[in-house]
N, C-alpha and C positions, 0 to 999 in steps of 0.2 A: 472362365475357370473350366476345368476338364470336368465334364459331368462326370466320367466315368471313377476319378479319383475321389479317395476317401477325403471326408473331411467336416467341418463343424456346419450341422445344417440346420440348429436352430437353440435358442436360449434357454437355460433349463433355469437357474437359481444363482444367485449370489452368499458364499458364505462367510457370515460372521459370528467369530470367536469374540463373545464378552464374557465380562464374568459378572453380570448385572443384568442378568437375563431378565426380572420382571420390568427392573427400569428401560431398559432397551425396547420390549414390548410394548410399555407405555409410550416412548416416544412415537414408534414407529404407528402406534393403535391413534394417538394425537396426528400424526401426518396423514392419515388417511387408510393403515392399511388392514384388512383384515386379517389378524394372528387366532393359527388355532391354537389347539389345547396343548402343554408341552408335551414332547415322551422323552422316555428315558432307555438307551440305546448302548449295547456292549457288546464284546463277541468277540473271536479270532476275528470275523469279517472285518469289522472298524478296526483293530490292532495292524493287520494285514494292507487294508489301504490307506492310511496316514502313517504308517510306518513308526506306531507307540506302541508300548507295550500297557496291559492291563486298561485301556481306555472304557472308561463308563462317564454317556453326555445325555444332558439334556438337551431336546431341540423342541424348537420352536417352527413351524411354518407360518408367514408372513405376506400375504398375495395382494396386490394393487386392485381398486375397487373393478377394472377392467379386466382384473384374473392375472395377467403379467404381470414383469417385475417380480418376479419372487426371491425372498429374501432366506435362507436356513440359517437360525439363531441358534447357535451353540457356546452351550455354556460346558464346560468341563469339569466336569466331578473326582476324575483321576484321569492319567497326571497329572500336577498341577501344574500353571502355566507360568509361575515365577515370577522373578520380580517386574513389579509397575514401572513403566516407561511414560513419561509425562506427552501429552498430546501432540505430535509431530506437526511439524508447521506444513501451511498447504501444498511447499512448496518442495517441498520433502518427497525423493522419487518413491513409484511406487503407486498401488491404488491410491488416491487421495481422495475423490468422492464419487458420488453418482447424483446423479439427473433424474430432476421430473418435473414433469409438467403438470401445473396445479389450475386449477380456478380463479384464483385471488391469492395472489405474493403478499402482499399485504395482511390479511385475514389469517394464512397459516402463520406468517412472521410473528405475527402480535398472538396468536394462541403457541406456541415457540417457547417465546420471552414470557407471558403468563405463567406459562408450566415452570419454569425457573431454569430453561437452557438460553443460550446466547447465540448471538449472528457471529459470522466469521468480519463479515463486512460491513456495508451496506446494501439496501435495492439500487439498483441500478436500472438501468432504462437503456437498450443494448439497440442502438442504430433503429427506435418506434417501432421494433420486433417482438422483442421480448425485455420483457421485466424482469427481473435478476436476482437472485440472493443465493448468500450460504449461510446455512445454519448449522452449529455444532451439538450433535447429541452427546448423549451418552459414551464414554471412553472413548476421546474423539471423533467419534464417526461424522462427518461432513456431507452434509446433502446439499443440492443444490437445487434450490425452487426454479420453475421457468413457467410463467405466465404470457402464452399469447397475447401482444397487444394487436395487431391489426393497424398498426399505422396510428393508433392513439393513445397521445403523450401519458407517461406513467407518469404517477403522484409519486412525489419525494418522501421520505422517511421523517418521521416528525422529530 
């Protein structure tokens, strides 16, 4: 790539628009990541770059225990965002999830399912690399666990 040309030189955040900004919190606080305090956010400036009129949001920031990964949870207070769309299937173009690398596939999966969200799948065991899963939060959002195996066999799903 032409060093001297403009262009994307590093990760700032991921945004998502729910309207269940405590339960989204909670999941994402159940996966691992640290959510700070919300704020509440309005102006020409947000009118002017998302292209709405009268916008007033709550956000959330969301930071992976490694500080990456950052997540901006926004919730909409005006406009509102209309009618519900039932959860798009995976396969559905479009962002469909994101990735992470956890400690134990297993361990998050079953605290997951405890909190009362669901797998998309199953674990999977991907060529004695990685251990595999999707889980479906809050207003579908679809994460996908990835656990380092090291060459040793994953346990199957009970």
């Amino acid at each position: 790539m032409d060093s001297n040309r403009p262009g994307v030189t590093n990760f700032v955040h991921i945004g998502l628009v729910v309207e269940d900004l405590d339960e989204t919190v909670r999941f994402l606080a159940l996966l691992g990541f640290d959510c700070g305090e919300p704020g509440m956010f309005s102006g020409e400036w947000i009118d002017r770059i998302i292209g709405l009129e009268n916008v007033t949001v709550e956000i959330v920031m969301a930071r992976a225990p490694d500080g990456s990964d950052m997540f901006e949870v926004v919730r909409f207070q005006s406009p509102s965002a209309g009618a519900q769309e039932p959860s798009p299937a995976t396969n559905r173009p479009g962002l469909r999830h994101i990735a992470f690398k956890v400690d134990d596939v297993r361990g998050v999966y079953d605290r997951v399912r405890e909190a009362g969200w669901d797998t998309v799948g199953e674990i999977v065991d991907f060529e004695n690399t990685f251990c595999l899963c999707y889980v479906r939060g809050p207003e579908g959002l679809i994460v996908e666990l990835a656990e380092r195996l090291d060459a040793r066999p994953a346990e199957r799903p009970d």
